[in-house]
C-alpha positions in Angstrom: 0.0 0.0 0.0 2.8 2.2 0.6 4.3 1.4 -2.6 1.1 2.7 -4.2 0.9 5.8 -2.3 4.5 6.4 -3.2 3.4 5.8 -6.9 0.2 8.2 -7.1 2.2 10.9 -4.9 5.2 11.0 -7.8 2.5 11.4 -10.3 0.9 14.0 -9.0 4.7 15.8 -7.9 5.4 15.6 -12.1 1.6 16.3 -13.1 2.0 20.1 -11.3 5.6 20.4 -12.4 5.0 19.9 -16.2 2.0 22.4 -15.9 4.0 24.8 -14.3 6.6 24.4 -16.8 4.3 25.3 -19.7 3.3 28.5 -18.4 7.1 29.9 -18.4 7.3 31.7 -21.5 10.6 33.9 -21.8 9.5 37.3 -20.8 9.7 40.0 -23.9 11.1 42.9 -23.8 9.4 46.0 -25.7 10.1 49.4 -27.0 8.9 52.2 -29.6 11.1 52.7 -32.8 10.0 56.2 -32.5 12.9 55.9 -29.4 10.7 58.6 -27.4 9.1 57.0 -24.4 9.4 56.7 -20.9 8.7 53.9 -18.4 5.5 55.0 -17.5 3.7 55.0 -20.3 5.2 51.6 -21.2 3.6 51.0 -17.8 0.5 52.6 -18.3 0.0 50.5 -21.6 0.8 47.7 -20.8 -1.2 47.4 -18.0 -4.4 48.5 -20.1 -3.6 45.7 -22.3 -3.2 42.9 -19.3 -6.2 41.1 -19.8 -6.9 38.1 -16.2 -2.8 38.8 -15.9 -1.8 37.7 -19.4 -0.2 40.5 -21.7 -2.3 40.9 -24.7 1.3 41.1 -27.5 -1.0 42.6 -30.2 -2.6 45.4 -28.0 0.6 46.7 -27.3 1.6 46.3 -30.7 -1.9 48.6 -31.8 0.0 50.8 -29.3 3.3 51.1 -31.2 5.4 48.8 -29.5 7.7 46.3 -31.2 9.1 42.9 -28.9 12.3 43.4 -29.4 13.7 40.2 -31.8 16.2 38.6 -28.9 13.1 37.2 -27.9 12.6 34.6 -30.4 14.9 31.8 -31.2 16.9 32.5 -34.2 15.6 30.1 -37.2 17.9 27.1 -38.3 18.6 27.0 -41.8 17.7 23.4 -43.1 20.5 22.0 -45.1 20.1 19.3 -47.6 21.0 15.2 -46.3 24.4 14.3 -47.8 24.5 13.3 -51.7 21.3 15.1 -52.4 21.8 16.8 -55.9 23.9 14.1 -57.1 22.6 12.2 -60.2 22.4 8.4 -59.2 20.3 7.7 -62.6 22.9 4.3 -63.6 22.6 2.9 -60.2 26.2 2.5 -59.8 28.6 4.5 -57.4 
């Protein structure tokens, strides 16, 4: 019985831990390419457009700000498997 207990207590330890780890998204950082802005109206705006304590990313874009791209992971160029190109059309190497 302990054994069990044991078992459904390790569950329910991984069960919170994976859904706390999908509400860590890497915080963004924001600014206005006009360059003329303070930190209280970034403030101001973005708590307008905090919606149940999620940032809403297009109402602060309406607002003119831009993320900043650091924030996204940069994209990997896929690169073509070895031999591809090569014409194989006798079947012989």
């Amino acid at each position: 019985m302990a054994a069990v207990n044991r078992l459904v207590a390790a569950a329910l330890a991984l069960g919170v831990l994976l859904t706390g780890c999908q509400s860590l998204e890497p915080e963004r950082q924001w600014y206005k390419p006009s360059g003329d802005y303070s930190a209280a109206e970034f403030e101001r705006d973005s708590k307008a457009c905090t919606k149940d304590r999620v940032l809403d990313a297009q109402c602060l874009e309406q607002r003119g700000w831009v993320s900043l791209s650091g924030d996204r992971a940069p994209k990997v160029k896929e690169t073509a498997p070895a031999g591809a190109g090569m014409n194989l059309k006798s079947g012989r190497y």
